[in-house]
C-alpha positions as CSV (number, residue, x, y, z in Angstrom):
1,X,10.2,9.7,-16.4
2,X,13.6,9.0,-14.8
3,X,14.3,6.2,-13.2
4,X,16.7,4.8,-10.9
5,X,19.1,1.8,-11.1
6,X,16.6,-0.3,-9.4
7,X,14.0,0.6,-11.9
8,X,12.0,2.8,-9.4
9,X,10.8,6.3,-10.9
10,X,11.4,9.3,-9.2
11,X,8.3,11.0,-9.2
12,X,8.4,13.4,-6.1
13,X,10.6,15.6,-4.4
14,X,9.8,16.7,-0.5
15,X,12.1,19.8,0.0
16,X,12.7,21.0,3.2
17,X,12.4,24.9,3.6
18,X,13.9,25.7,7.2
19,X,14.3,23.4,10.1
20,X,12.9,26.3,12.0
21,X,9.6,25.5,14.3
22,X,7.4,27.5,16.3
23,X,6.2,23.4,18.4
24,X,8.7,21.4,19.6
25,X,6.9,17.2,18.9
26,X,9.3,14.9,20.7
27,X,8.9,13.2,17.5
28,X,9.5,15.3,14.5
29,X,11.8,12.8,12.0
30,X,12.7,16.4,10.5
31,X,12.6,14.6,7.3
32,X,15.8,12.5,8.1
33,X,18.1,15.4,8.5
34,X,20.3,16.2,11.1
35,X,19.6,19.4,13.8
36,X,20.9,22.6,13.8
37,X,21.9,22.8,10.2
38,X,24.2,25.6,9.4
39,X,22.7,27.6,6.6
40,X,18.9,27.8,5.1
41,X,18.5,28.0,1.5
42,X,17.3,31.4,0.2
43,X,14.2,31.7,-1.8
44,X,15.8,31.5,-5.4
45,X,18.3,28.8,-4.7
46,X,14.9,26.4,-3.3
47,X,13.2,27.8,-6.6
48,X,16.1,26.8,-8.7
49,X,16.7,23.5,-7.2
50,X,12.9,22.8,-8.1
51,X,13.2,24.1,-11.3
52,X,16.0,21.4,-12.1
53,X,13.8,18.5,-10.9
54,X,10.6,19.7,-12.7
55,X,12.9,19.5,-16.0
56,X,13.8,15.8,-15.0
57,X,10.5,14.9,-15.2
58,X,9.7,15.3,-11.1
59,X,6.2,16.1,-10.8
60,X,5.2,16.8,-7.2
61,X,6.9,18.9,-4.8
62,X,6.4,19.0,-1.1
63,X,7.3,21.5,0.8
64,X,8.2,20.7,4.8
65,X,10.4,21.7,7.4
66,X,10.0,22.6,10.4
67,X,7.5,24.5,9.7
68,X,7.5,26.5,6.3
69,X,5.1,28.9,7.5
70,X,8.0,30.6,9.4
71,X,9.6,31.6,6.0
72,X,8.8,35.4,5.3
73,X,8.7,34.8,2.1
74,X,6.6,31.5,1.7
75,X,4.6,33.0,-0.6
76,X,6.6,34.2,-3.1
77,X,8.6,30.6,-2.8
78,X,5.1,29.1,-3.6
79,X,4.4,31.2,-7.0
80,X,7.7,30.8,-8.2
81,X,7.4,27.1,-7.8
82,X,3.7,27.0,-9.0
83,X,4.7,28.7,-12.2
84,X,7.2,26.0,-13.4
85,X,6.0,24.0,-16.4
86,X,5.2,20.3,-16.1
87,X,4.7,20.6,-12.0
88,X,1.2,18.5,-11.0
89,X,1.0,18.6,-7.9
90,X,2.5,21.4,-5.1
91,X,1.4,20.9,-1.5
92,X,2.9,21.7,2.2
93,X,3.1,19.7,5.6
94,X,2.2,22.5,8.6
95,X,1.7,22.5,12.0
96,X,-1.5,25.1,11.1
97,X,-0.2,27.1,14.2
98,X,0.0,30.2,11.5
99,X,-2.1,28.8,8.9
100,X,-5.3,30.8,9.2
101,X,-3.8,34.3,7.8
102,X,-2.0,33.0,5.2
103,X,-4.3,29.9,3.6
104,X,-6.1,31.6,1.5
105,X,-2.7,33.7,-0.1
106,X,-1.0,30.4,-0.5
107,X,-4.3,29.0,-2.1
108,X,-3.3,32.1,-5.0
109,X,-0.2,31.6,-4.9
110,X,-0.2,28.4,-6.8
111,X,-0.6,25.3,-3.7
112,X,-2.7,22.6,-4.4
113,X,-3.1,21.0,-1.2
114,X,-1.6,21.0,2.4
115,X,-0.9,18.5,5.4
116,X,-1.6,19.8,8.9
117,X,0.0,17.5,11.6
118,X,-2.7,17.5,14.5
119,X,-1.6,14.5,17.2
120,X,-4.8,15.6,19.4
121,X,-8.0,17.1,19.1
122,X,-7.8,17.7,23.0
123,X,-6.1,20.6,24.2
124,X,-4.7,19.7,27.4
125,X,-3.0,17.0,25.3
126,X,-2.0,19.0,22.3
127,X,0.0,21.6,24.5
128,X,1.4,18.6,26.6
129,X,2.8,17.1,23.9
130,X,3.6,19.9,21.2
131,X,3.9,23.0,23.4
132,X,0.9,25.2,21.3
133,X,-2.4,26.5,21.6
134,X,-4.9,24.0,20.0
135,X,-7.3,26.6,19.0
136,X,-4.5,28.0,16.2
137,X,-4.8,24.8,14.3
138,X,-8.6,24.4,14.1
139,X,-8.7,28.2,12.8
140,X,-5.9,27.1,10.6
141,X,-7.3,23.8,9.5
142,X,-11.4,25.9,9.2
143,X,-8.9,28.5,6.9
144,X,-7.6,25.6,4.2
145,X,-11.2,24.2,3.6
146,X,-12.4,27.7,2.9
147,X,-9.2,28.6,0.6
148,X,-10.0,24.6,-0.9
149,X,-6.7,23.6,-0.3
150,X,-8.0,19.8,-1.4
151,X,-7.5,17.7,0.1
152,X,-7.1,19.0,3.4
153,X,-5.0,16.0,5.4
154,X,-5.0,15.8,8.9
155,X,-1.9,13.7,9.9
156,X,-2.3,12.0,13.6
157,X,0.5,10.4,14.8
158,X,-0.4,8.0,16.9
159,X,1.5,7.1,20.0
160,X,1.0,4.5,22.7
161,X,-0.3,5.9,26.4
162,X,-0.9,9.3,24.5
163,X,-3.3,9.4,21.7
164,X,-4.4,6.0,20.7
165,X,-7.5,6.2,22.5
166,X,-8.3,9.2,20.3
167,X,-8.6,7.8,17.2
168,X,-12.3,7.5,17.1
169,X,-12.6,10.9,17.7
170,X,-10.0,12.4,15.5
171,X,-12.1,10.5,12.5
172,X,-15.5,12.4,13.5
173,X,-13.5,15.6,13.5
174,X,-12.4,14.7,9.7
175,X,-16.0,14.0,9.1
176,X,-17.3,17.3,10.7
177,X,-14.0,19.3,9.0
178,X,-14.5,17.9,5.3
179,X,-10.8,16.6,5.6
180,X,-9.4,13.5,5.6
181,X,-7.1,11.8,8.2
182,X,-4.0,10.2,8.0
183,X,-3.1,7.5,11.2
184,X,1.1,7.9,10.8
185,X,2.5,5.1,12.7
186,X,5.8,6.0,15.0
187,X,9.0,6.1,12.5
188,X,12.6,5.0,15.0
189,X,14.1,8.1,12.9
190,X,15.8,10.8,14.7
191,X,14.1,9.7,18.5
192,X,15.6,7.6,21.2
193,X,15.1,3.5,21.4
194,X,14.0,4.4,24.7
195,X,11.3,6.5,23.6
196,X,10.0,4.5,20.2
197,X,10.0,1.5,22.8
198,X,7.8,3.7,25.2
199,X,5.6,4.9,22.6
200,X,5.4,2.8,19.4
201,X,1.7,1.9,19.0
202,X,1.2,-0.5,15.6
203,X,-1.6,0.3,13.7
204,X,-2.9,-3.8,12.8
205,X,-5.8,-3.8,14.8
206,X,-7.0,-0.4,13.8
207,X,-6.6,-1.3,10.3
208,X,-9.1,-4.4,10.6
209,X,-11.3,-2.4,12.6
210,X,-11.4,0.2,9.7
211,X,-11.8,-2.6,7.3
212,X,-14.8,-3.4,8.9
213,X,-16.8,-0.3,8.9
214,X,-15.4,0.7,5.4
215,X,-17.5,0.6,2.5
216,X,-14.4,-0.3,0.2
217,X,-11.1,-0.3,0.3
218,X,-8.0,1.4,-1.8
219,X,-4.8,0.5,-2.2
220,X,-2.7,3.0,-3.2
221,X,0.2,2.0,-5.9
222,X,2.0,5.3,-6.3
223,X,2.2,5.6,-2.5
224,X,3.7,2.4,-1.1
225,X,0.7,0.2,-0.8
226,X,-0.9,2.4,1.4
227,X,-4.2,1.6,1.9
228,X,-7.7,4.3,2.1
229,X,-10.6,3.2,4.0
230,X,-14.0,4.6,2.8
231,X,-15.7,4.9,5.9
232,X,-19.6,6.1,5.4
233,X,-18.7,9.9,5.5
234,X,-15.1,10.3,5.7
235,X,-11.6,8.9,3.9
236,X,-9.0,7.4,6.4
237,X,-5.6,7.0,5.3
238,X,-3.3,4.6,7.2
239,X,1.0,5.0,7.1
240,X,2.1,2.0,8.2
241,X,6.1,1.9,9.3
242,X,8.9,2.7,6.6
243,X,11.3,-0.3,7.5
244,X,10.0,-2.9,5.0
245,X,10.5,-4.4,1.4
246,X,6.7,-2.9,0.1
247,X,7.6,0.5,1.2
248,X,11.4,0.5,-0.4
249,X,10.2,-1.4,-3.3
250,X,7.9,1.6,-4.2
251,X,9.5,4.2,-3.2
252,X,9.3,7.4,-5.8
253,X,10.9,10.0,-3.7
254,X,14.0,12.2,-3.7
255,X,14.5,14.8,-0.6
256,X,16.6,18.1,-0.1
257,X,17.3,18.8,3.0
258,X,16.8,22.6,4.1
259,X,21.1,23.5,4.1
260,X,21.0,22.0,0.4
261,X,21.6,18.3,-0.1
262,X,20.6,15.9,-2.0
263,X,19.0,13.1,0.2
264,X,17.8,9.9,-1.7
265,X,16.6,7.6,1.5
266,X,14.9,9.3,4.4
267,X,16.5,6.8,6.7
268,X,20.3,7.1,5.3
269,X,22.7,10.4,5.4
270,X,25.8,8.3,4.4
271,X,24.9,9.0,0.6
272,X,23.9,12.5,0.4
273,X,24.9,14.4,-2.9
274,X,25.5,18.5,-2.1
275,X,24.2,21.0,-4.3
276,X,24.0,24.0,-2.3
277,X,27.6,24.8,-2.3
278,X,28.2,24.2,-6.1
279,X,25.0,26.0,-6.4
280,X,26.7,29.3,-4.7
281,X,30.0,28.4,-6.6
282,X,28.2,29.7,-10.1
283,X,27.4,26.1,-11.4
284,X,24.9,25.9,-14.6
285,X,21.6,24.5,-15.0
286,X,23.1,21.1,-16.9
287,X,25.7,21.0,-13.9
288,X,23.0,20.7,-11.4
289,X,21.3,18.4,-13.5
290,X,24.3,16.2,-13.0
291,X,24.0,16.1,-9.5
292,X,20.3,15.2,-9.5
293,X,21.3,11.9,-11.4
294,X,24.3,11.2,-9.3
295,X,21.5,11.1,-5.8
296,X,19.5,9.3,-8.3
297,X,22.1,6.7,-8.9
298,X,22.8,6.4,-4.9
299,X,19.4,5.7,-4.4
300,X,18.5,1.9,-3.4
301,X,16.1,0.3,-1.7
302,X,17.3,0.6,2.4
303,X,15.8,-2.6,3.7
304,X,17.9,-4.3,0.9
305,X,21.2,-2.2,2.4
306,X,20.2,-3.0,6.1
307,X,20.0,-6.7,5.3
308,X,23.6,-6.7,3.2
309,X,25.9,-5.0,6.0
């Protein structure tokens, strides 16, 4: 296990595919990186980059975007990755606009597990806000419980004067689903201050209400002191904001952004580390190592940084 000068291991890497999407969420953080990047990684460069990490002792990969489903060749990015030795966990975060032909080939192809963002169960309000067609994501979402991507997570971000009132509802569609929901509270990354002002919605008294119908309560450790209601028939999950000491503190995660850099805080891009252009300049498996533990030594807790400037 490696571990970074402020004693945090580095457990997982989220890698970012394309920052092509088929929606267009007035939201999307797009993992911290910035728009309109000028090249994609190809399939064995993403492969190799994994492979490096795996070998450092990194042992769950994410795969985001955009939306990864867009990549022809998803699949065979998938096997390659599942195949490395010493990888636990593989999973994706879709939209589930294209999920429904392809879950059960990622399913054998090596992923574990997948994250389907879903704001609204309502379709009027899904098309609104997103710009698809509703009825993709349920066959998509109906397609990973058959293929037993498990757990299948619904992610609702929940916004004020939008969704909020939709809560209730979004947890009996988990229950009906066999999924469990995630209630992702509005990140001030890569939006306006006008429109995180307009639509920020925190997530306190939601939390105590869960806390009440719950039959027990989970903290989870390796995830930033997140904490997992057990309601009666379904799990809910609740991701509180990013910008505080408890998150930073247990932070385990390294990111690479989909033109090939290094990103060790989701909310910084003053300390990225590239690899994709030493990567096409022939560099070896032990150079590339290197790298990795230079963005491992840039990493520090960024409430700590925000406080010293």
């Amino acid at each position: 296990m490696i571990r970074d000068g402020h004693g945090r291991p580095v457990l997982n890497l989220r890698i970012s595919v394309t920052q092509r999407c088929n929606l267009r969420c007035p939201y999307c953080h797009r993992e911290g990186e910035a728009a309109n990047p000028s090249t994609e990684m190809t399939r064995d460069e993403i492969v190799r980059i994994v492979g490096v990490a795996v070998g450092l002792g990194i042992s769950r990969v994410k795969l985001t975007g955009g939306e990864p489903l867009l990549r022809s060749d998803i699949l065979d990015i998938v096997k390659d990755i599942a195949d490395f030795r010493g990888l636990r966990d593989l999973s994706m975060t879709t939209n589930g606009t294209n999920l429904a032909t392809i879950a059960k080939g990622l399913r054998e192809s090596g992923l574990n597990r997948v994250n389907i963002s879903i704001p609204s169960s309502d379709a009027e309000t899904y098309r609104a806000l997103m710009g698809g067609n509703l009825r993709d994501v349920f066959s998509g979402i109906r397609a990973a419980v058959d293929a037993e991507l498990f757990p299948v997570k619904l992610n609702m971000l929940v916004l004020r004067n939008v969704n909020e009132h939709e809560i209730p509802k979004m947890i009996s569609f988990a229950e009906r689903t066999g999924t469990i929901l995630q209630l992702i509270e509005l990140e001030p990354l890569n939006i306006s201050a006008s429109y995180y002002k307009r639509h920020h919605y925190a997530l306190d008294v939601v939390e105590k209400e869960l806390e009440k119908q719950a039959r027990r309560v989970v903290t989870r450790g390796d995830m930033q002191n997140r904490r997992v209601y057990f309601l009666p028939r379904v799990k809910v999950e609740v991701v509180r904001p990013i910008e505080n000491t408890e998150f930073c503190l247990r932070c385990t995660r390294l990111r690479v952004t989909s033109d090939g850099w290094l990103k060790p805080c989701l909310m910084r891009n003053d300390n990225l580390v590239d690899v994709l252009t030493p990567l096409r300049n022939g560099v070896d498996d032990e150079g590339l190592r290197k790298l990795f533990l230079e963005a491992i030594r840039r990493r520090e807790p960024y409430y700590k940084v925000r406080v010293a400037s």
